[in-house]
C-alpha atoms as one frame of an Amber mdcrd trajectory, in Angstrom:
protein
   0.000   0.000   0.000   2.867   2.274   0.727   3.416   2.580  -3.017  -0.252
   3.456  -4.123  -0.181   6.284  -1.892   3.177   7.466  -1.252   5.429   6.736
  -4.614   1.680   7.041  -6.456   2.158   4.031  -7.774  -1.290   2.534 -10.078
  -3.319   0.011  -7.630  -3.295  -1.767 -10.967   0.651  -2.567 -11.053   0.972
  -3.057  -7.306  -1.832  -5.925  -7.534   0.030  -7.331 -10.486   3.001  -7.230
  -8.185   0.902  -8.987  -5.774  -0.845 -11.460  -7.655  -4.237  -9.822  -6.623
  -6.733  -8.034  -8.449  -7.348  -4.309  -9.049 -10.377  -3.976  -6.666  -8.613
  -6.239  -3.707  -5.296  -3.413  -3.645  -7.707  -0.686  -3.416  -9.933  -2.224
  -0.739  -6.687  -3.302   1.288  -5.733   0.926   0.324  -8.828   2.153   2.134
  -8.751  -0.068   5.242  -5.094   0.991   5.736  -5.811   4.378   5.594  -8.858
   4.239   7.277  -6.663   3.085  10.004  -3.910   5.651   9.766  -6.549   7.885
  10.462  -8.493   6.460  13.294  -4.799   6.137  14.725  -3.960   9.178  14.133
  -6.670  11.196  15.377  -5.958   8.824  18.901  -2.811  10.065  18.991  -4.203
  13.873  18.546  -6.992  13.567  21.132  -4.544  12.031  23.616  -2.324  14.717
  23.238  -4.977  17.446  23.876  -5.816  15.694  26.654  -2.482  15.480  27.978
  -1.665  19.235  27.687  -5.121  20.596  28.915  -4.280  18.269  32.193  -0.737
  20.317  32.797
């Protein structure tokens, strides 16, 4: 996934890489980043948190 979205890489080649289809790259894409972000915006409320409680 890395390559889709950072190099910008076609889904297309990386699945060919893969040995998976078009449609299964870009599904695995969107979970990942789905992820990043739920992550992410953890880390951000946490640290809000953390310096309002100082």
């Amino acid at each position: 996934m890395f390559e889709t979205v950072i190099e910008d890489v076609p889904e297309r080649v990386v699945a060919d890489e893969l040995g998976l289809s078009q449609q299964a790259v870009h599904r695995l894409k969107i979970r990942a980043l789905k992820r990043l972000q739920l992550h992410l915006q953890i880390a951000y409320e946490l640290t809000q948190f953390t310096n309002k409680s100082i």
